[in-house]
C-alpha positions in Angstrom: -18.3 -38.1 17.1 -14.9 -37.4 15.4 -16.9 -36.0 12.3 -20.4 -35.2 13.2 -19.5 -32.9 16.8 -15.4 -32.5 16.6 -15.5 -31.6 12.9 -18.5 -29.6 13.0 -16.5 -27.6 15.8 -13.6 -27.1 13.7 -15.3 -25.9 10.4 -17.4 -23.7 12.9 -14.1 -22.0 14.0 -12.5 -21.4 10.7 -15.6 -20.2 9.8 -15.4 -17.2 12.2 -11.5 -17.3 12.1 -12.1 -16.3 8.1 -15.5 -14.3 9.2 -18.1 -16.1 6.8 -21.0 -17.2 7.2 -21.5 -20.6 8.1 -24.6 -23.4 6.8 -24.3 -27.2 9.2 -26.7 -29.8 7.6 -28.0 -31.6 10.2 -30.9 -34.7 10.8 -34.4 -35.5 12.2 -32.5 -38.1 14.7 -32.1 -35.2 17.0 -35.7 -36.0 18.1 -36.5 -39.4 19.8 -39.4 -39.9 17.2 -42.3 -40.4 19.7 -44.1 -37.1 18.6 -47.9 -37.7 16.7 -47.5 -34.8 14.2 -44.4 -32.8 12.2 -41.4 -32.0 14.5 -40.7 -27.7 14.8 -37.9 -25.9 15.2 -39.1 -25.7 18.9 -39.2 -29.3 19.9 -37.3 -30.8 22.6 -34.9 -32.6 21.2 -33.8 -36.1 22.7 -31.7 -38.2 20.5 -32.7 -42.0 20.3 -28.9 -43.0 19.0 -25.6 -42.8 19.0 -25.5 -41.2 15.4 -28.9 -38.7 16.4 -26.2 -37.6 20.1 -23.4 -37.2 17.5 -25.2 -35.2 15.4 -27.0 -32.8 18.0 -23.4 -32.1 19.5 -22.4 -30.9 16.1 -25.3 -28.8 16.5 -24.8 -27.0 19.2 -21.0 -27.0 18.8 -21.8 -24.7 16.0 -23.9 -22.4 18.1 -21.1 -22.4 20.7 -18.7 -21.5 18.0 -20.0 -19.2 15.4 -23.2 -16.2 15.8 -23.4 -16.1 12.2 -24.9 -19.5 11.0 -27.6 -21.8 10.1 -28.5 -25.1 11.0 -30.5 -26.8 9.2 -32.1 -30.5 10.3 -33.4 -32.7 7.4 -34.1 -36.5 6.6 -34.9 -39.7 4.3 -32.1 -38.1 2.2 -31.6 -39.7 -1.3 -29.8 -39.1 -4.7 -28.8 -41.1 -7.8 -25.7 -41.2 -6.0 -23.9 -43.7 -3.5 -26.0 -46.1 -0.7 -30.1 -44.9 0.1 -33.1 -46.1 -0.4 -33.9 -45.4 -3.4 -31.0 -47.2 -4.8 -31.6 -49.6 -2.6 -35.1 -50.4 -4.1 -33.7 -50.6 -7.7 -31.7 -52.7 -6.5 -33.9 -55.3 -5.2 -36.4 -54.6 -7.8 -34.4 -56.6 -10.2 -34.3 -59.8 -8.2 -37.4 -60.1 -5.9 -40.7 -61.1 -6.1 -41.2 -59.3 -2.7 -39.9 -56.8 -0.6 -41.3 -56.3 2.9 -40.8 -52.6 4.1 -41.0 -50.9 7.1 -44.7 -49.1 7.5 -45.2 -47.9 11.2 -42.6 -45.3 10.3 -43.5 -41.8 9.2 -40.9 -39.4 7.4 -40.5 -37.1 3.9 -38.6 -38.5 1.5 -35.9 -35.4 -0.1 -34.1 -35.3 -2.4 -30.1 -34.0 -2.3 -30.5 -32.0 -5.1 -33.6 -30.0 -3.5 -31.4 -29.6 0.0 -28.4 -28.1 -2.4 -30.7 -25.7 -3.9 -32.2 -24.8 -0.7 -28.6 -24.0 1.2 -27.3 -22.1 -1.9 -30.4 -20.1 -1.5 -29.9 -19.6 2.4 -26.4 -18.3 1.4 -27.8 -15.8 -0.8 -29.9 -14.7 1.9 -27.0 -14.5 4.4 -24.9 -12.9 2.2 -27.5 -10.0 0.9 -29.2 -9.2 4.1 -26.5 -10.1 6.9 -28.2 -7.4 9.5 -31.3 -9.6 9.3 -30.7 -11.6 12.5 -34.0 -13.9 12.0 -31.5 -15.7 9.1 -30.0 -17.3 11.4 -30.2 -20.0 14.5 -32.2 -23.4 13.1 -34.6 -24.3 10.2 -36.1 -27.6 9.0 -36.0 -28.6 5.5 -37.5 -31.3 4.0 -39.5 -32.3 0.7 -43.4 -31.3 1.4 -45.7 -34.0 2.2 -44.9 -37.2 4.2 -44.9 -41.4 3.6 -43.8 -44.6 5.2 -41.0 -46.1 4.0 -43.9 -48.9 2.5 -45.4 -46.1 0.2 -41.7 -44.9 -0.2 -40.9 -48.0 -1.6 -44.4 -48.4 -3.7 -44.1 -45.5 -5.4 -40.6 -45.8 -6.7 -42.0 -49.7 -8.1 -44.9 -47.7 -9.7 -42.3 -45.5 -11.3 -40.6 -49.0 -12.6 -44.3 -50.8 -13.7 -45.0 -47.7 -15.7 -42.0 -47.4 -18.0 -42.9 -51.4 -18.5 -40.4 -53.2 -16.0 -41.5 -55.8 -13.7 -42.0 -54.9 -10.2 -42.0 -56.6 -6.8 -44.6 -56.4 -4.6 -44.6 -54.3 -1.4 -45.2 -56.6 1.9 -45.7 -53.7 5.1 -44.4 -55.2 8.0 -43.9 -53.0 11.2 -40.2 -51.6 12.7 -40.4 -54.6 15.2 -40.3 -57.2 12.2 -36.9 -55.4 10.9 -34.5 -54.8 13.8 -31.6 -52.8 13.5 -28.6 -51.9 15.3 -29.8 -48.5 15.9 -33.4 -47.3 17.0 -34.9 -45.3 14.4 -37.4 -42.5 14.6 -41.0 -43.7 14.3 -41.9 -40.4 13.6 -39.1 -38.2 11.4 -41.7 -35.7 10.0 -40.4 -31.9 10.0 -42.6 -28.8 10.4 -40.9 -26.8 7.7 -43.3 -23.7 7.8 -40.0 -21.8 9.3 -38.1 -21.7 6.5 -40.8 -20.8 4.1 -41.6 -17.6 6.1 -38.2 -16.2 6.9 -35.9 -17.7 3.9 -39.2 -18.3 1.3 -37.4 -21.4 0.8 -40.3 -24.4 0.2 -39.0 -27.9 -1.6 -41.3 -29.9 -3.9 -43.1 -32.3 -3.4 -41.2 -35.7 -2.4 -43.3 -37.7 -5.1 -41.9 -34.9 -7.8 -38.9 -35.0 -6.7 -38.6 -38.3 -6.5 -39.4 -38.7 -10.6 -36.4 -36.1 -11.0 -34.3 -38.4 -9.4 -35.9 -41.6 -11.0 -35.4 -39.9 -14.4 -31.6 -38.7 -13.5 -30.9 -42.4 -12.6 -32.3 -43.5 -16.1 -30.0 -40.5 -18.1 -27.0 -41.7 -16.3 -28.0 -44.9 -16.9 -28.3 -44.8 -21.3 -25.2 -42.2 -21.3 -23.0 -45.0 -19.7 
């Protein structure tokens, strides 16, 4: 709470203190998850953990705080950089025979670098047309298409298997099968049609984004 809603709240107000425009990243754990299809804009939201309640007072701290800003909600962020799941799978690639994954839970794999362009380009649009009002309030943003964290996880080993490394194989076992501390989202799939038609922003496709990252890893890799 310290970061994601008192934090939020004071970059909100320096934000207007200084009179710029203001972007807040935010997360699909703002909905419970128990939605069939792609989560809008629109959507009830009803956090199903402490981190989702965290994150949805930062939301509307900022809206409390600050007319001139975006929110935007993504998820199953990942980069060559620090702890995800895509890390994570390299990781286990080169010791196990098998990895058992989470399948029963539906999301879109994106990729930080895609979410950086995407704000950078909401900024220009803030910045060049600030009387255009529908700029502003919330959008989703999330790599097109959707997966489980199974196919996630197959298609970064089929990535591996075709530069010639051995791969694991992929067991699907459901979200009951792999407990964690905090409920997840069976369903974290955003609608992102908003933020195509007002910021004609649209991110690639996760599995194409997910071989720029694959290659990125490998660069770093050889250069160090």
């Amino acid at each position: 709470m310290a970061v994601n809603a008192n934090g939020a709240m004071a970059v909100a107000d320096a934000a207007r203190t200084l009179g710029v425009p203001l972007v807040h990243l935010s997360t699909d754990y703002v909905f419970d998850g128990s939605k069939s299809t792609p989560y809008t804009e629109e959507d009830p939201v009803a956090p199903a953990n402490v981190y989702g309640a965290s994150k949805l007072a930062g939301e509307q701290a900022v809206t409390a705080a600050i007319r001139d800003h975006v929110i935007v909600r993504t998820a199953w962020v990942y980069s060559p950089y620090g702890k995800n799941f895509v890390r994570t799978m390299l990781t286990l690639a080169q010791n196990r025979d098998e990895v058992s994954v989470v399948a029963d839970q539906y999301g879109c794999p994106t990729y930080a670098h895609d979410i950086a362009v995407g704000v950078v380009a909401i900024c220009r649009n803030l910045l060049d047309r600030p009387q255009h009002e529908q700029l502003r309030g919330i959008f989703h943003m999330a790599c097109a298409g959707e997966t489980t964290w199974a196919g996630f996880a197959s298609a970064i080993f089929e990535s591996l298997r075709l530069s010639g490394k051995p791969v694991p194989k992929v067991t699907p076992i459901t979200a009951a099968e792999y407990p964690t501390s905090a409920r997840r989202p069976a369903n974290s799939r955003l609608d992102c049609s908003k933020l195509e038609r007002v910021h004609n922003i649209r991110l690639p496709s996760w599995r194409t984004s997910l071989m720029a990252c694959l290659e990125r890893l490998t660069s770093d890799f050889k250069q160090s």
